[in-house]
C-alpha positions as a Markdown table, in Angstrom:
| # | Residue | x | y | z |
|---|---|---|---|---|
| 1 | Unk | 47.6 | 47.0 | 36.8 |
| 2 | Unk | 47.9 | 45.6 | 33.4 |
| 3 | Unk | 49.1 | 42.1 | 35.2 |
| 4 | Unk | 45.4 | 42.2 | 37.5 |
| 5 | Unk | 43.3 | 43.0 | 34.5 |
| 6 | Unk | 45.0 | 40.0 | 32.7 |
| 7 | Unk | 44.3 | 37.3 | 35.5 |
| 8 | Unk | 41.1 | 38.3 | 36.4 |
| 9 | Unk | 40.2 | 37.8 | 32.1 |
| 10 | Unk | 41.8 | 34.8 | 33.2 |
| 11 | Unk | 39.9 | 33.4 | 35.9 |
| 12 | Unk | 36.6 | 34.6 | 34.1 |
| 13 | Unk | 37.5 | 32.2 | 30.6 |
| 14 | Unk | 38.5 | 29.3 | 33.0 |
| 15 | Unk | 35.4 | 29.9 | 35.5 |
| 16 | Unk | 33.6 | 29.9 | 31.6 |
| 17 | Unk | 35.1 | 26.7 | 30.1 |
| 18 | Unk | 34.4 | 24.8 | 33.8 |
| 19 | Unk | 30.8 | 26.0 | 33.7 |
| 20 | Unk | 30.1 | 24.9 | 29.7 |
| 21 | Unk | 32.1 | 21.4 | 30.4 |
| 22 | Unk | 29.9 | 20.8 | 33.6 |
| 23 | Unk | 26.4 | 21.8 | 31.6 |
| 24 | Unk | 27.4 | 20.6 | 27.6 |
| 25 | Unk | 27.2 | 17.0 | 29.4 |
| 26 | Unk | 23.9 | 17.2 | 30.8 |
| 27 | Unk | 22.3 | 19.0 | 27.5 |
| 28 | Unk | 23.9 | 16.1 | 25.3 |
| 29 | Unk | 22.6 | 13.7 | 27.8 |
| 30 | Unk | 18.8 | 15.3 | 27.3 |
| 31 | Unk | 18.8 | 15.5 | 23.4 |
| 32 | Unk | 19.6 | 12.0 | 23.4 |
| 33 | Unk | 16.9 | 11.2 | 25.7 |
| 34 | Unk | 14.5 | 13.0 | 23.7 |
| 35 | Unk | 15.6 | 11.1 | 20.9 |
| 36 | Unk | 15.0 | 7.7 | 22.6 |
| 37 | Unk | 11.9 | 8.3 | 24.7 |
| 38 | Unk | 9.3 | 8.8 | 22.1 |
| 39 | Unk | 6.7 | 6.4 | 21.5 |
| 40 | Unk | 4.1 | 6.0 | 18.7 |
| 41 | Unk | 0.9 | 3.5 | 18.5 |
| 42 | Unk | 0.6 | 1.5 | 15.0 |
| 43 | Unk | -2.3 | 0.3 | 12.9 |
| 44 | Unk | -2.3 | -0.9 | 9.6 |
| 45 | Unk | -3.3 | 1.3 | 6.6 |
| 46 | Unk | -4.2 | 0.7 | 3.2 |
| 47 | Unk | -4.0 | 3.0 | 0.0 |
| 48 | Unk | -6.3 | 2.2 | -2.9 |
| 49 | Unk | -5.8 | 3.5 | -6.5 |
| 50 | Unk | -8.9 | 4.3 | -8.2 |
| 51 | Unk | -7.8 | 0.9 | -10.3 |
| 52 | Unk | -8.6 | -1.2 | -7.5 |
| 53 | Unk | -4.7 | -1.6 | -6.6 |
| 54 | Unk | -4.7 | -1.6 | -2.7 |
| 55 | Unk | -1.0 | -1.1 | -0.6 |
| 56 | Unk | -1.3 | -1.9 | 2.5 |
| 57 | Unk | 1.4 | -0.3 | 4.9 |
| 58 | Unk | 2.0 | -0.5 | 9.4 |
| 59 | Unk | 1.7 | 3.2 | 10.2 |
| 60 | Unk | 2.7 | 4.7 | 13.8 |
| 61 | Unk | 0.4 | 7.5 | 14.8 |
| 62 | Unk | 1.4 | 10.8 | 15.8 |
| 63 | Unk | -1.8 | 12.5 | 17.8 |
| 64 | Unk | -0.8 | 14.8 | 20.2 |
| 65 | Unk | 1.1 | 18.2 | 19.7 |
| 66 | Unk | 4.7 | 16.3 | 20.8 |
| 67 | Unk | 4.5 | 13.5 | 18.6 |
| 68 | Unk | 3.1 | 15.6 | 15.8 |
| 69 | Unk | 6.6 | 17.7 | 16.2 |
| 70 | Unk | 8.8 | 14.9 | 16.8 |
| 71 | Unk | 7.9 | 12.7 | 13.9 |
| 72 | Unk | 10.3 | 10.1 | 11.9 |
| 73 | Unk | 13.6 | 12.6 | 13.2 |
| 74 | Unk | 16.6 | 10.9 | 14.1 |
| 75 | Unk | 15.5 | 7.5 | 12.9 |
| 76 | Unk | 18.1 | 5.4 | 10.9 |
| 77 | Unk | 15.9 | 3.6 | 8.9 |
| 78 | Unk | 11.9 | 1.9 | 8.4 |
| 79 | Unk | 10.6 | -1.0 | 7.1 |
| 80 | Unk | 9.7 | -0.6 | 3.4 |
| 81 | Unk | 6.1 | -0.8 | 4.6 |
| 82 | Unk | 5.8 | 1.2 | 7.2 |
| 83 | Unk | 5.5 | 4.8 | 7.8 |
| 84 | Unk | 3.3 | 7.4 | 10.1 |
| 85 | Unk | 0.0 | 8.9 | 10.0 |
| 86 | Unk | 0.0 | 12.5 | 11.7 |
| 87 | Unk | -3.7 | 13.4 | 12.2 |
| 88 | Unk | -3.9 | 17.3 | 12.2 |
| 89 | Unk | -7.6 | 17.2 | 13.2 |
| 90 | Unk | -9.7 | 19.9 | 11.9 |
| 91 | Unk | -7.9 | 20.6 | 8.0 |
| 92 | Unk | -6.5 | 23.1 | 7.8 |
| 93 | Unk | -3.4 | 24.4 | 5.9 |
| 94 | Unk | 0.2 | 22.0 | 7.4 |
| 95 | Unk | 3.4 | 22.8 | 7.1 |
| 96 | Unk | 6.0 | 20.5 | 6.9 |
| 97 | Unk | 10.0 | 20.0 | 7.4 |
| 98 | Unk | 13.1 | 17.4 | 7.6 |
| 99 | Unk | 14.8 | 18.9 | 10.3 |
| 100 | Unk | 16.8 | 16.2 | 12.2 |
| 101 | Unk | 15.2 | 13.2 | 9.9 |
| 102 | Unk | 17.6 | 11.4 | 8.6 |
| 103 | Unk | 15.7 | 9.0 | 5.8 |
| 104 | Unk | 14.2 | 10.4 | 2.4 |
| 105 | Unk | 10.2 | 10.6 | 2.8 |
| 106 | Unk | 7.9 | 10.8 | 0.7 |
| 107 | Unk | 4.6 | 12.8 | 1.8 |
| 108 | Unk | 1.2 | 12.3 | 1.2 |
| 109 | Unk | -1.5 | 15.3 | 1.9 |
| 110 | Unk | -4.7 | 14.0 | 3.0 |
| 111 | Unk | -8.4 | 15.4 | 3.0 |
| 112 | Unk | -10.5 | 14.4 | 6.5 |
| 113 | Unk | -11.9 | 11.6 | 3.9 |
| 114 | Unk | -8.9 | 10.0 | 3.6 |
| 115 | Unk | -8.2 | 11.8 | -0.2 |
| 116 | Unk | -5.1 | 12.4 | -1.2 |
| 117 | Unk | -5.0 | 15.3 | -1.9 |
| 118 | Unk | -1.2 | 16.6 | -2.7 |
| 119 | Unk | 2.2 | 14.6 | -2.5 |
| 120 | Unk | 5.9 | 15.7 | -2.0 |
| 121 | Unk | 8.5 | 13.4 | -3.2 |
| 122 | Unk | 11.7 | 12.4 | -2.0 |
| 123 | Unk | 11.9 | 15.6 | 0.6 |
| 124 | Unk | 15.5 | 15.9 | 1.5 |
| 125 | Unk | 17.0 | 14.4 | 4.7 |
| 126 | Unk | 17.8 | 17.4 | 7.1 |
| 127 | Unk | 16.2 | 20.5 | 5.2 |
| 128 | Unk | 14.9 | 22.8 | 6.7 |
| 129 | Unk | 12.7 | 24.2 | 3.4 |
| 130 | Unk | 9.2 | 24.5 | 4.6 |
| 131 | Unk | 6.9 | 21.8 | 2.5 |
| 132 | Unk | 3.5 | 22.4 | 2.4 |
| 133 | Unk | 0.4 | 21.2 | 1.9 |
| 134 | Unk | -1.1 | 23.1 | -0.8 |
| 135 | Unk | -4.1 | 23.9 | 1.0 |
| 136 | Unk | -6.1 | 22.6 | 4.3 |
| 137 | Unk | -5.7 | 18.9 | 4.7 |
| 138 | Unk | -6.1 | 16.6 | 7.9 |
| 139 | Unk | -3.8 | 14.2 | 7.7 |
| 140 | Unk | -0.2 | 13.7 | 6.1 |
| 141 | Unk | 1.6 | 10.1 | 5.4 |
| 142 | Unk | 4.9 | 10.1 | 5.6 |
| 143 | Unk | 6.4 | 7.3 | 3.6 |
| 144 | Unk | 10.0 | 6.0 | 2.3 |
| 145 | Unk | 11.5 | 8.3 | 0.1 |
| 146 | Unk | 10.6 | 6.3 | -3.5 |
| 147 | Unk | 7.7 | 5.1 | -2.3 |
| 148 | Unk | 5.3 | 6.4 | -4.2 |
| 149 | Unk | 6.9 | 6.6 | -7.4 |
| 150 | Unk | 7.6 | 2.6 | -7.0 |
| 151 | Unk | 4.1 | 1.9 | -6.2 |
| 152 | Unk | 2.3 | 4.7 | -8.3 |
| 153 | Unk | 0.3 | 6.3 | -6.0 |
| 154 | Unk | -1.5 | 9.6 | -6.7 |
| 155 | Unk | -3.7 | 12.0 | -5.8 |
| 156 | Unk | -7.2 | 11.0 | -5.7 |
| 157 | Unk | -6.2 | 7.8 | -4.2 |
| 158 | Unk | -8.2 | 6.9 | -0.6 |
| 159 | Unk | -6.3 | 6.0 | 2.5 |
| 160 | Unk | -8.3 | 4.1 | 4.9 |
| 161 | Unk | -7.4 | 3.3 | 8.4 |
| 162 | Unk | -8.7 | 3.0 | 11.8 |
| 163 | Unk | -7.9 | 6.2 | 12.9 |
| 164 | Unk | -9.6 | 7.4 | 9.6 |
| 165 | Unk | -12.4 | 5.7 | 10.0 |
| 166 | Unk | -13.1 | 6.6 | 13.7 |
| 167 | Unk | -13.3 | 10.7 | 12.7 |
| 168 | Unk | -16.1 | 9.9 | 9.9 |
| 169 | Unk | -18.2 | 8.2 | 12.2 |
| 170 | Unk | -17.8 | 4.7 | 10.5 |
């Protein structure tokens, strides 16, 4: 009795171990699909400092829900001037995380002007600590962590960009 309990535990952790080594493949296989597959649209951007200092940067845009979630994760590095513009549409209040990015970002908060209006430094690669926006905002940059300190940006500064400048009309 004690011998048929014993092999059909048996059979049941082998039939177990064949089934998670014939799926664990195939679910690998996915994530790093997902990871390759997707794809953002560019234009340039410019930041100017109320003391006419103007930074110009190559953003990709994420618009739709997807890219908005997907982001800079799993990337290995970005040019010094580049970044990406997420347009939230309507402001409203965004939060924010790391989870599965890999560089240092810093993040700028952005009225549907174009204002900055809120930054986070140098958020930590990987965390999962919910960053927010400090209040409703339509747009966040997400730049190399340092990025702002180096250059001195701030709040108050304006962002201007084509995708900025289509929602105000101009």
């Amino acid at each position: 009795m004690k011998r048929d309990m014993f092999l059909k535990v048996l059979k049941s952790a082998i039939l177990a171990l064949f089934l998670v080594g014939a799926i664990a493949p195939s679910f690998f296989a996915a994530q790093a699909a997902e990871q390759q597959s997707m794809t953002f649209d560019s234009e340039p951007l410019s930041i100017a400092s109320p003391d006419g200092k103007l930074h110009k940067f190559t953003v990709e845009l994420a618009l739709t829900a997807p890219q908005l979630e997907y982001g800079l994760m799993y990337r290995d590095k970005m040019p010094a001037d580049h970044g990406m513009l997420f347009d939230f549409g309507t402001p409203r209040p965004v939060m924010m995380w790391m989870k599965n990015t890999k560089l240092s970002l810093d993040m700028l908060f952005l009225d549907q002007k174009g204002v900055v209006t809120h930054i986070q430094e140098n958020a930590v690669p990987y965390s999962e600590t919910i960053i927010s926006s400090d209040g409703p905002v339509a747009y966040v940059i997400e730049l190399n962590g340092g990025v702002v300190k180096k250059l001195g940006l701030a709040v108050g500064d304006k962002v201007t960009s084509a995708t900025i400048k289509a929602k105000l009309g101009n």
